[in-house]
OpenMM code with the backbone's topology and positions (N, CA, C; nanometers):
from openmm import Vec3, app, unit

residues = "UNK UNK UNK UNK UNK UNK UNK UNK UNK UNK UNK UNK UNK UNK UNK UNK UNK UNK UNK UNK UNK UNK UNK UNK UNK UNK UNK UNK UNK UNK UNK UNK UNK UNK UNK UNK UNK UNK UNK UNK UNK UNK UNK UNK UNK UNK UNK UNK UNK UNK UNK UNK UNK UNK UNK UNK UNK UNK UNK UNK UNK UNK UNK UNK UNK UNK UNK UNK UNK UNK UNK UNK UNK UNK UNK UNK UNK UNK UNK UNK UNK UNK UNK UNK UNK UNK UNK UNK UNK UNK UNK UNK UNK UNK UNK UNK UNK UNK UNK UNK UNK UNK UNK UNK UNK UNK UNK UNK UNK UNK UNK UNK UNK UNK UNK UNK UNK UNK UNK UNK UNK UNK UNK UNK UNK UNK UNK UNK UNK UNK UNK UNK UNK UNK UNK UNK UNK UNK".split()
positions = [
    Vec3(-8.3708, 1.1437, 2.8960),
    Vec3(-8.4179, 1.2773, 2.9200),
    Vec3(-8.4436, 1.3419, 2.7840),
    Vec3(-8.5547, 1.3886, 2.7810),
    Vec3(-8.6065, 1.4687, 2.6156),
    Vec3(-8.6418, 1.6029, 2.6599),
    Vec3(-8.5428, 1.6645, 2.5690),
    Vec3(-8.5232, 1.8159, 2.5658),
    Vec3(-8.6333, 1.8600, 2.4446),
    Vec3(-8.6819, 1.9956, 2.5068),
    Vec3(-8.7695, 2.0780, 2.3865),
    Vec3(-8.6977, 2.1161, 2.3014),
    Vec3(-8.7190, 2.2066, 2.1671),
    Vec3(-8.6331, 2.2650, 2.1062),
    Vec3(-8.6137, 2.3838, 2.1955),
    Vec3(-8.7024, 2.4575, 2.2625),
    Vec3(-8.6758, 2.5927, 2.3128),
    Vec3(-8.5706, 2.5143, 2.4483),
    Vec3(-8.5756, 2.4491, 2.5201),
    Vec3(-8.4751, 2.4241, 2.6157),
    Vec3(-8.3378, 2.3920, 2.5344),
    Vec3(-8.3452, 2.3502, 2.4535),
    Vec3(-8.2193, 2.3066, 2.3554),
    Vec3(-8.1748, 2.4095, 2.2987),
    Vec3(-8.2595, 2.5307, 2.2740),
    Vec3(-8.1975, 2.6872, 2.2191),
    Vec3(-8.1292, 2.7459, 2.3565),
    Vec3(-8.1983, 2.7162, 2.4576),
    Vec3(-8.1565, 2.7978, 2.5750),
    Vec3(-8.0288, 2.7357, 2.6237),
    Vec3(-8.0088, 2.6342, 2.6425),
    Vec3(-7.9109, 2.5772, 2.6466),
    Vec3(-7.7523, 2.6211, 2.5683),
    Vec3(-7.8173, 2.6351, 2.4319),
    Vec3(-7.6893, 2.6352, 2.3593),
    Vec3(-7.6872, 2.7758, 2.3723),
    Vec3(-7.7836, 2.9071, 2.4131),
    Vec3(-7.7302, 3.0125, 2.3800),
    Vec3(-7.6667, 3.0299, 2.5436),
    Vec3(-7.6446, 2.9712, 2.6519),
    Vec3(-7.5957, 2.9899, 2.7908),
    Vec3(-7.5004, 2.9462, 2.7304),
    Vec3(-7.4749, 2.7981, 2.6400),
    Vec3(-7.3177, 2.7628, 2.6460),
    Vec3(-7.2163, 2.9027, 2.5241),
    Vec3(-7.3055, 2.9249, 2.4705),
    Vec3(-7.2670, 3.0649, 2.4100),
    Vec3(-7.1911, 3.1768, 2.4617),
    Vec3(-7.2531, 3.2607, 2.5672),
    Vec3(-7.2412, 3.2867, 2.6235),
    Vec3(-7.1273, 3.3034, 2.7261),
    Vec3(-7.1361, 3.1502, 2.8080),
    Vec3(-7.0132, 3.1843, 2.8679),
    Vec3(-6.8861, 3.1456, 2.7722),
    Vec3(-6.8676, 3.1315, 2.6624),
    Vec3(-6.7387, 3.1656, 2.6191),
    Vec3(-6.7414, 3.2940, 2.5717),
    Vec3(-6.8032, 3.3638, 2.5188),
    Vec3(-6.8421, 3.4552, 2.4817),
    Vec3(-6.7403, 3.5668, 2.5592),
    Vec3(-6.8139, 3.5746, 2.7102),
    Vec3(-6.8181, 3.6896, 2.8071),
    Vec3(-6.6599, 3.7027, 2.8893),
    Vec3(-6.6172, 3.5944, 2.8975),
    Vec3(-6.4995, 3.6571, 2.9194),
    Vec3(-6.4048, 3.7256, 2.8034),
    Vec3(-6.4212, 3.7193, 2.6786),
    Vec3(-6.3486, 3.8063, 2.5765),
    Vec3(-6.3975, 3.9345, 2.5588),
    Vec3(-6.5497, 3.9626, 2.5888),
    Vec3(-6.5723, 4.0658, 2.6262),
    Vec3(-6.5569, 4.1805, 2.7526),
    Vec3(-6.4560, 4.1188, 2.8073),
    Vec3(-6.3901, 4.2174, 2.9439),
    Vec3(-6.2498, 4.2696, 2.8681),
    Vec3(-6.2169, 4.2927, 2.7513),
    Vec3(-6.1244, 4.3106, 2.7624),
    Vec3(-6.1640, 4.4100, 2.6529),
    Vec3(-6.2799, 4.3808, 2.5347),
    Vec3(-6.3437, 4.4845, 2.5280),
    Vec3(-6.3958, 4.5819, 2.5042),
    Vec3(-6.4647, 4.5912, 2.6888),
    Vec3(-6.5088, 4.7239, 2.7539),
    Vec3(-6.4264, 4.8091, 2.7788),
    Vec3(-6.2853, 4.7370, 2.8555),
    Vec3(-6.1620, 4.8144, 2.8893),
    Vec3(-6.1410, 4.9195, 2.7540),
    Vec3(-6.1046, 4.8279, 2.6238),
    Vec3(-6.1108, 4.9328, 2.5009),
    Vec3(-6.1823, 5.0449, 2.5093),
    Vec3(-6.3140, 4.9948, 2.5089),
    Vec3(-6.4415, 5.0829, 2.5427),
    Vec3(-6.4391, 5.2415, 2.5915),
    Vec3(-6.3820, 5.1648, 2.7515),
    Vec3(-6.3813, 5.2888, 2.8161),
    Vec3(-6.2695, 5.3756, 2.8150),
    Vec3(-6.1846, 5.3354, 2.7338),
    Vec3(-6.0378, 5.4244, 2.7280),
    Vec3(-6.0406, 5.4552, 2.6138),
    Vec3(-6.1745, 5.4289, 2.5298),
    Vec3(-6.1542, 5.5076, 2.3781),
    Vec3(-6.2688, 5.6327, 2.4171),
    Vec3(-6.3790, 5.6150, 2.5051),
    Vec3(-6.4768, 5.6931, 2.4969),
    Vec3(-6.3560, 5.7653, 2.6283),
    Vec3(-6.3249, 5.7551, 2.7020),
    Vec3(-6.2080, 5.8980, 2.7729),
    Vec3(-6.1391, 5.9389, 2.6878),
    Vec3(-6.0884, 5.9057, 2.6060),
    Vec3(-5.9823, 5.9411, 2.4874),
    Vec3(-6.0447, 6.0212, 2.3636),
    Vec3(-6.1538, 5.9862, 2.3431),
    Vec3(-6.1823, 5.9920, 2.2250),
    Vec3(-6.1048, 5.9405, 2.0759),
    Vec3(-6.0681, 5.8869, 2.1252),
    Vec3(-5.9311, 5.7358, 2.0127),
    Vec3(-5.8301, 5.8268, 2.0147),
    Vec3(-5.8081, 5.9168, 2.0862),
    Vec3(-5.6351, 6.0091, 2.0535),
    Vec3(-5.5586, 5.8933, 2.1402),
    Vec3(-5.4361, 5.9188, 2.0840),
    Vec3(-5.2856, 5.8729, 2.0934),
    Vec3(-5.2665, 5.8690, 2.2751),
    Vec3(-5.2182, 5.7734, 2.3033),
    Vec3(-5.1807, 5.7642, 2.4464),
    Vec3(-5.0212, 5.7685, 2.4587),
    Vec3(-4.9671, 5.8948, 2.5712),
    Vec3(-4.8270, 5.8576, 2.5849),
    Vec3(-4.7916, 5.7290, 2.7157),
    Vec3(-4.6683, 5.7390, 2.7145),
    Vec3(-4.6512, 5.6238, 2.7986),
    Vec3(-4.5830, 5.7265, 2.9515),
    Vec3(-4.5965, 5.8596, 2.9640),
    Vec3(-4.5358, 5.9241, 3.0628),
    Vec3(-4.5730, 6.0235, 3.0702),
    Vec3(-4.6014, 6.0632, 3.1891),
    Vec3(-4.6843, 6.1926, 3.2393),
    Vec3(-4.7999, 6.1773, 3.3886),
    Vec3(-4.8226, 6.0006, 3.3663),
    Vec3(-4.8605, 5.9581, 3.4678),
    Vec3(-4.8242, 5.8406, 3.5419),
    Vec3(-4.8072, 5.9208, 3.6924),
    Vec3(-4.7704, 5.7791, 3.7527),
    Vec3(-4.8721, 5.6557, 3.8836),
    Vec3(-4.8368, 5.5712, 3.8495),
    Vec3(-4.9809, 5.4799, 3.9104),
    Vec3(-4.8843, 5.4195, 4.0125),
    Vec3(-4.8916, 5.3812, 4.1886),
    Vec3(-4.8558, 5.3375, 4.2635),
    Vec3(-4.9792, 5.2365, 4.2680),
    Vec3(-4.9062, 5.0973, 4.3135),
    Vec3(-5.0075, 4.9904, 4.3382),
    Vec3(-4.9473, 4.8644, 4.3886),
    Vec3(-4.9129, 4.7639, 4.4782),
    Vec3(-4.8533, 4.6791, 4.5529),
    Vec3(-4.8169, 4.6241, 4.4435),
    Vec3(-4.7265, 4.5173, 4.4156),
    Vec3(-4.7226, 4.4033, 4.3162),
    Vec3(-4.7604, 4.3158, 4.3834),
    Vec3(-4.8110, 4.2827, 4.4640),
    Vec3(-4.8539, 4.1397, 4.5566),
    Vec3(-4.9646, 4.2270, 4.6614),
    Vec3(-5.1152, 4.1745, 4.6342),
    Vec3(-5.1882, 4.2096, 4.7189),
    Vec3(-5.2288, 4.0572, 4.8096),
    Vec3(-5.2569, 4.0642, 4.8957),
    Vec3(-5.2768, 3.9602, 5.0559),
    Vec3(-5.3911, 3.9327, 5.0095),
    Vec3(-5.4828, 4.0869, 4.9775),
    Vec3(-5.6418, 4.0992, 4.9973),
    Vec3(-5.6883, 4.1059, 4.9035),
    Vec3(-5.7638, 4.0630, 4.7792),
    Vec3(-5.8636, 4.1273, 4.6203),
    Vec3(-5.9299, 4.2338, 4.6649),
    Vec3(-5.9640, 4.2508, 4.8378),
    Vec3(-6.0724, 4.2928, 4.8416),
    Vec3(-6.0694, 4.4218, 4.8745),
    Vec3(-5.9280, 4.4670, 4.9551),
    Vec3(-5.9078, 4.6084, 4.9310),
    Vec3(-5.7286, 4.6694, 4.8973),
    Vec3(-5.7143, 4.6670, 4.7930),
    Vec3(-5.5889, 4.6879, 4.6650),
    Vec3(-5.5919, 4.8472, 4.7009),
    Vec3(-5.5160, 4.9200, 4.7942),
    Vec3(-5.4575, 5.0147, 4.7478),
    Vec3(-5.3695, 5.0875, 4.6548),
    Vec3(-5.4328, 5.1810, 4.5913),
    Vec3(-5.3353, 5.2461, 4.4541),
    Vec3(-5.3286, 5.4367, 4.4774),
    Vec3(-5.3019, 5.4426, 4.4419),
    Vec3(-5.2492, 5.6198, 4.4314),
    Vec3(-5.2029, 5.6563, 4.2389),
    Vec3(-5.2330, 5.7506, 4.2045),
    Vec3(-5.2156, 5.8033, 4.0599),
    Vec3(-5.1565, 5.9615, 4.0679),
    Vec3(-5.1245, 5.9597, 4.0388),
    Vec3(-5.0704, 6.1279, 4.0362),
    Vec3(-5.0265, 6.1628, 3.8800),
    Vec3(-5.0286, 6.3097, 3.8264),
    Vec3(-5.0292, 6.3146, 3.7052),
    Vec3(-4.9885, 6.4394, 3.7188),
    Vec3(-4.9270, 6.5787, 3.7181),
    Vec3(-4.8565, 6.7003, 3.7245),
    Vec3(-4.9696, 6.7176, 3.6289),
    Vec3(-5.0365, 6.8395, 3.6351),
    Vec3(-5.1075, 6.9345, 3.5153),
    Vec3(-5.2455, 6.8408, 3.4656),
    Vec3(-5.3188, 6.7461, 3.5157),
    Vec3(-5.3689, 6.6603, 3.4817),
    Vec3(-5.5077, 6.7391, 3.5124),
    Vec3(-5.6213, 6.7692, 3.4259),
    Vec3(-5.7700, 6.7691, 3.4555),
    Vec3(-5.8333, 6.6212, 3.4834),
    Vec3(-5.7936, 6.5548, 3.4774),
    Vec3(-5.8939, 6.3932, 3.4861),
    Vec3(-5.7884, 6.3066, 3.4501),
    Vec3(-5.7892, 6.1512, 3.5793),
    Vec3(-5.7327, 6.0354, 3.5730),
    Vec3(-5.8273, 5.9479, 3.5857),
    Vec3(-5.8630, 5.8633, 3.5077),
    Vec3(-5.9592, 5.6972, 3.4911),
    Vec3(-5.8213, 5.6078, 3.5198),
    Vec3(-5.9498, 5.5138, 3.6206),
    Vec3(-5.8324, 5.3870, 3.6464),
    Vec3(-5.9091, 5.2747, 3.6376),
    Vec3(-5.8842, 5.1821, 3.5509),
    Vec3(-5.9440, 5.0787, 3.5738),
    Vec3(-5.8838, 4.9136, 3.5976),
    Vec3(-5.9654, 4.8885, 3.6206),
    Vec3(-5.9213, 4.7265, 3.7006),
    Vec3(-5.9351, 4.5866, 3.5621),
    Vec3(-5.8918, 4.5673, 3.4741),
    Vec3(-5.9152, 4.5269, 3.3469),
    Vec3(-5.9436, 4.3453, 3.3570),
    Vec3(-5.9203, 4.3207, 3.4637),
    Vec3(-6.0020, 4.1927, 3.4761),
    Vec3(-6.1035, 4.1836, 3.5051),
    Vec3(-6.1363, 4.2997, 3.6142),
    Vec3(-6.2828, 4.2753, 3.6730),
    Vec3(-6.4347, 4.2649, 3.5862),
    Vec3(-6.5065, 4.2078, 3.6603),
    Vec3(-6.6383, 4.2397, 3.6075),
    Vec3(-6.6667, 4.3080, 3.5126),
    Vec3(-6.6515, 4.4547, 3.5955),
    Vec3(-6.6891, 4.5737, 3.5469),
    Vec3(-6.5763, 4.6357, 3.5993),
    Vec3(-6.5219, 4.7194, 3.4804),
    Vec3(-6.3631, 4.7487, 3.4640),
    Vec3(-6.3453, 4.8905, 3.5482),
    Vec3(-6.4051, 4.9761, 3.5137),
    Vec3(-6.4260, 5.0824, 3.5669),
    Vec3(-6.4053, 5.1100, 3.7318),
    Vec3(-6.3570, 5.1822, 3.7437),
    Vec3(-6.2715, 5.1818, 3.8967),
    Vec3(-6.3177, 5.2889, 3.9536),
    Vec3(-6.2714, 5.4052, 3.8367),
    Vec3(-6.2751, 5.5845, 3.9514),
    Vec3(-6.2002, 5.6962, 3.8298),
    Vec3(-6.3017, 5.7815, 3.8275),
    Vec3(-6.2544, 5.8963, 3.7403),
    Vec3(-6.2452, 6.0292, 3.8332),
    Vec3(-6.1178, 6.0788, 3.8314),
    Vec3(-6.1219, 6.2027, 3.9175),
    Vec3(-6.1042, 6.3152, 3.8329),
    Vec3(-6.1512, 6.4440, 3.8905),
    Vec3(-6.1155, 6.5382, 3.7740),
    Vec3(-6.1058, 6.6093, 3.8762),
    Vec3(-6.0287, 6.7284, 3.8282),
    Vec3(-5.9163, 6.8231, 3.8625),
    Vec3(-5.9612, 6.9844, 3.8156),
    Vec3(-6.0326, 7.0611, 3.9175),
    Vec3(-6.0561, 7.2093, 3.8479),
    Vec3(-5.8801, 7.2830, 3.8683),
    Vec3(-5.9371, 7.3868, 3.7937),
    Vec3(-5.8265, 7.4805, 3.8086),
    Vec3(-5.7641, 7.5195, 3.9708),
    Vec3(-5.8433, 7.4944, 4.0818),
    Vec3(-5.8088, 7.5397, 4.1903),
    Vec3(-5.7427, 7.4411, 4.2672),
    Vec3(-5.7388, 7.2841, 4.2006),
    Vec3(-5.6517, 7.2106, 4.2665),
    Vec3(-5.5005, 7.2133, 4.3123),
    Vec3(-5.5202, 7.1871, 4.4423),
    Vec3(-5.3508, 7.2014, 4.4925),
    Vec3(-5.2401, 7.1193, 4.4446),
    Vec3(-5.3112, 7.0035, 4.3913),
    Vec3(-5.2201, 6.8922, 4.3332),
    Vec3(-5.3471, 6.7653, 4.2986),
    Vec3(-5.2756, 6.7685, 4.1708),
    Vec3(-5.3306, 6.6373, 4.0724),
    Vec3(-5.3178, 6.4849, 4.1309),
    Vec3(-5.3419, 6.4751, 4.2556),
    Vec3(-5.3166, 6.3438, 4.2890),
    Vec3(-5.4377, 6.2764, 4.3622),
    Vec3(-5.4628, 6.1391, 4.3249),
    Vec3(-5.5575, 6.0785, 4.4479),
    Vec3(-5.5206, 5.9614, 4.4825),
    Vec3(-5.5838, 5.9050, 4.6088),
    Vec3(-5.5698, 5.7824, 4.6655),
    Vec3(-5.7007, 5.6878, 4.6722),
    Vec3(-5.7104, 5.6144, 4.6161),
    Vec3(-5.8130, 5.5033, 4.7065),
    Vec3(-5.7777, 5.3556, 4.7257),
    Vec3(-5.9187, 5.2643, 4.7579),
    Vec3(-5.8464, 5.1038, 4.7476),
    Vec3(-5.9780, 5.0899, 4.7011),
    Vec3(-5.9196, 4.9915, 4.6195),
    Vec3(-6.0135, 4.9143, 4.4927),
    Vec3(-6.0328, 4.7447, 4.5653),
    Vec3(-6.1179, 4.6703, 4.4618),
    Vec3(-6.1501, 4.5274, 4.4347),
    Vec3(-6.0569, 4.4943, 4.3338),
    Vec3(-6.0090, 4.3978, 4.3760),
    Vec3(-6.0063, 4.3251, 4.1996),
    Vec3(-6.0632, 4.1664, 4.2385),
    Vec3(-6.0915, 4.1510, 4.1082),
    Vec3(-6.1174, 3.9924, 4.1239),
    Vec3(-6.0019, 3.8788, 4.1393),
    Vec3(-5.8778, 3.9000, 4.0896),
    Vec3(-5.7952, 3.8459, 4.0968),
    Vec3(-5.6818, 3.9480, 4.0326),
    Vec3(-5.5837, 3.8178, 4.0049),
    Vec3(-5.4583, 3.8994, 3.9533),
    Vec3(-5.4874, 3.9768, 3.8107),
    Vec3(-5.4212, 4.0609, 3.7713),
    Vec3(-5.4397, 4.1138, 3.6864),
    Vec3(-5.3746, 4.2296, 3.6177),
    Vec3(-5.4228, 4.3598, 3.5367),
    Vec3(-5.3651, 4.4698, 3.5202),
    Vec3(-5.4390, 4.5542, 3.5556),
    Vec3(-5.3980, 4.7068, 3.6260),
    Vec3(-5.4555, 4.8331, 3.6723),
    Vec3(-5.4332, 4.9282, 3.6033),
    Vec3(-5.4948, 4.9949, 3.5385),
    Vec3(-5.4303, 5.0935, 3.4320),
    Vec3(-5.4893, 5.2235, 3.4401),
    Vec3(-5.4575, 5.3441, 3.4477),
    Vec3(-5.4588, 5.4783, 3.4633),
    Vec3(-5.4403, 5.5557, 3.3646),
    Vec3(-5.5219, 5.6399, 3.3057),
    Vec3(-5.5354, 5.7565, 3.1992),
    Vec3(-5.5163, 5.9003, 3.2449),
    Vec3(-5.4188, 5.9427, 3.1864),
    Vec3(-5.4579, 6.0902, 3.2579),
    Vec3(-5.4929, 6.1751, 3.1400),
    Vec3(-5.5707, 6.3042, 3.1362),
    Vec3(-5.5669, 6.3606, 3.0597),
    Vec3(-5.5433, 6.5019, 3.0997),
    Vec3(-5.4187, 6.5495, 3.0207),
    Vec3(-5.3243, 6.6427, 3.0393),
    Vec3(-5.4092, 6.7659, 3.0254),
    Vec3(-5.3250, 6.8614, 3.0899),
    Vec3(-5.3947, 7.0395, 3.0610),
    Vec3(-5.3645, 7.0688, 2.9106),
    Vec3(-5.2864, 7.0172, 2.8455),
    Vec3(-5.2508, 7.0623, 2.6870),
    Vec3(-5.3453, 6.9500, 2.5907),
    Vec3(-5.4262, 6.8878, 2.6504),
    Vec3(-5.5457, 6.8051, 2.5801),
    Vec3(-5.4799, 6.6530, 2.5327),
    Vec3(-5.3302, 6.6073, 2.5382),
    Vec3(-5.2588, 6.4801, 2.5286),
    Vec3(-5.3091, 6.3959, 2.6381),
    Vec3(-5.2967, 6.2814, 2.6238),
    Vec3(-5.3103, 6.1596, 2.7264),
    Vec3(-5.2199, 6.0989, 2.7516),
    Vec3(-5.2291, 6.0577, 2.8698),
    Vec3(-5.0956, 5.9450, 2.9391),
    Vec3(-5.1231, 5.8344, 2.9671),
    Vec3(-5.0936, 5.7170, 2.9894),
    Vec3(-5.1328, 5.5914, 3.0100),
    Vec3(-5.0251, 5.5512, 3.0983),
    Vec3(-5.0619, 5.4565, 3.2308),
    Vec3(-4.9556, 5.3700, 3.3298),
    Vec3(-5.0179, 5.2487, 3.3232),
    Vec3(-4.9419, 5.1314, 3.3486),
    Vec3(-5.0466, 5.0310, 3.4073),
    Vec3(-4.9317, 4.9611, 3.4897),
    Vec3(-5.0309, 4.8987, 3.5622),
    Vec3(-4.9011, 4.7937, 3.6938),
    Vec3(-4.9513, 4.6189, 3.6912),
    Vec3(-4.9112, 4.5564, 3.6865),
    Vec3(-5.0500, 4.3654, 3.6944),
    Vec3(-4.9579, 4.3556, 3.8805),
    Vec3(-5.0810, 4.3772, 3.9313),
    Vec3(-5.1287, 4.3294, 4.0643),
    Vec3(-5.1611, 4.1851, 4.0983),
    Vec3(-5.0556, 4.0958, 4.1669),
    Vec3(-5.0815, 4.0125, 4.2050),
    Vec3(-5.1613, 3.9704, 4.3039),
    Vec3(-5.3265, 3.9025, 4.2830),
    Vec3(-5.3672, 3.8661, 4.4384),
    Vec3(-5.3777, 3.7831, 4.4790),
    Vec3(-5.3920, 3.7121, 4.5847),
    Vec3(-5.3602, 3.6223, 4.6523),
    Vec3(-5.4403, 3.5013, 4.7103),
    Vec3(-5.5489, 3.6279, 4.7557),
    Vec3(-5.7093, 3.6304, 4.7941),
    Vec3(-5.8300, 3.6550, 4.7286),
    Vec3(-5.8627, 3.5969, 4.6467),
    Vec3(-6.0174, 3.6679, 4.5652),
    Vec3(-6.0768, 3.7841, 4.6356),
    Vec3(-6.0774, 3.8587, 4.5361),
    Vec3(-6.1712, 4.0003, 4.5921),
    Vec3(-6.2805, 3.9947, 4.5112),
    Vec3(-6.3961, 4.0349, 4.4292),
    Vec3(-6.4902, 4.0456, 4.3889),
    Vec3(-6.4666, 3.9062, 4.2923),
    Vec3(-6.5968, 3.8045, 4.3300),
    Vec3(-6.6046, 3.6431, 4.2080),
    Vec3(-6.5023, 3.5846, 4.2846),
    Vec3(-6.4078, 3.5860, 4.3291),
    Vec3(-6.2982, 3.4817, 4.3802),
    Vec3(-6.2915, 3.4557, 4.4991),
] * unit.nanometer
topology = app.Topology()
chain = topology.addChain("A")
for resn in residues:
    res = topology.addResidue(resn, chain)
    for name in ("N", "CA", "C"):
        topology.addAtom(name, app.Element.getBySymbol(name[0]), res)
């Protein structure tokens, strides 16, 4: 079998590639918790992240975040694809800083939650969710 040079470039830049792309999921995660942050200091308390340690399903991972005094919580899913989960924000008229949803993950992994406080500090939680079942790729 005789390869072109351009099939022989394409080749090596796919095998590129996929080593490449999984070191780049980890990142975006940076990414997106420096552009919420703006690179300030993360505490380790102020927010709390509920999330199974053993999910059945990838495909729907219930979690809950709650944060006392919190304008905005990002949560993201740091294995997945695409990390990014759910940003909620919080006006002044909220009854309480808390939300619920159910996520994907692709597999096992870590879930991690930002809050950003009414005094302009940040909080950070994270939980590693075991799954069982492929949810998004698995």
């Amino acid at each position: 079998m005789d390869f072109t040079r351009r099939e022989t470039l394409a080749l090596g830049g796919a095998a590129a590639l996929t080593f490449v792309l999984p070191f780049r999921a980890n990142a975006s995660v940076d990414d997106a918790i420096s552009a919420f942050t703006g690179g300030a200091d993360l505490a380790n308390a102020g927010v709390e992240l509920t999330a199974p340690e053993i999910a059945e399903n990838g495909n729907t991972v219930p979690i809950e975040v709650s944060a006392p005094g919190a304008s905005a919580i990002l949560v993201l899913a740091a294995g997945n694809p695409t990390p990014g989960v759910a940003t909620f924000n919080f006006g002044p008229l909220a009854a309480a800083q808390s939300a619920s949803t159910r996520m994907r993950l692709a597999g096992t992994q870590d879930v991690i939650a930002i809050a950003k406080l009414a005094d302009g500090s940040f909080a950070r939680s994270a939980k590693t969710v075991k799954v069982t079942i492929g949810g998004c790729g698995g």
